[in-house]
C-alpha positions in Angstrom: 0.0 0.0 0.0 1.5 3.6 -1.0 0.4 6.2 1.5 1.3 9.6 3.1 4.2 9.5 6.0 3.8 11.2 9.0 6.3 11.5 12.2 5.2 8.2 13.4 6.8 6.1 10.5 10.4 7.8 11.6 11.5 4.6 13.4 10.9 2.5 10.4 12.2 5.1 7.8 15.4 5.4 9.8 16.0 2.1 9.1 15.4 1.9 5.1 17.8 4.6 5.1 20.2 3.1 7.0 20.5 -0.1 4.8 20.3 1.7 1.9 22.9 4.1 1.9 26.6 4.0 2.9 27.5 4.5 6.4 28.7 7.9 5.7 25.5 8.8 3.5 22.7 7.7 5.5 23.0 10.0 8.3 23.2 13.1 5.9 20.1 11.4 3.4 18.3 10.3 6.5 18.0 13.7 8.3 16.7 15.4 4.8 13.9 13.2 4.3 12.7 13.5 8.6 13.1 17.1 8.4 10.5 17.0 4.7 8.1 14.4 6.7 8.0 16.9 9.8 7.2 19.8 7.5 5.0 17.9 5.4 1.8 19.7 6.6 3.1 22.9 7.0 5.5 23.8 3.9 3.8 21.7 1.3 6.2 18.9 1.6 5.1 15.6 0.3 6.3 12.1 1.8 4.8 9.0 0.7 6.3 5.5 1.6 5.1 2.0 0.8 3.6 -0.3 3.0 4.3 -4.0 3.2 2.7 -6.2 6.1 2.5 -3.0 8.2 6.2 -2.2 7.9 7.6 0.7 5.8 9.3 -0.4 3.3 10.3 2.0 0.7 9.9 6.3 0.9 10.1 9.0 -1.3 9.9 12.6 -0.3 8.9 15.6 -2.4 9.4 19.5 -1.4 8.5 22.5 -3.8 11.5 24.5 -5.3 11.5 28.3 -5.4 13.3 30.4 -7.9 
């Protein structure tokens, strides 16, 4: 199931990231896509992450870009 992200799937995105980037990528990669699923509501940020027996398994994050 694909569906919005909210603070509550951090735990579970954390860990995606994690074991999908090198060590020295993930903490950098990682803290981009908390702070677009923490501003989600308020800046117009969109995070959606697929769903797999209850588990995030995959996440994507959009955010708009200003010229």
């Amino acid at each position: 199931m694909i569906r919005e992200l909210s603070a509550d799937d951090l735990l579970d995105i954390e860990e995606i990231f994690f074991n999908s980037f090198p060590i020295e990528e993930a903490p950098i990669t990682f803290t981009v896509i908390k702070k677009l699923v923490a501003q989600s509501a308020k800046e117009g940020n969109y995070c959606i992450g697929y769903q797999l027996d209850e588990k995030i398994v995959g996440v994507v994050g959009f955010s708009p870009v200003f010229f």
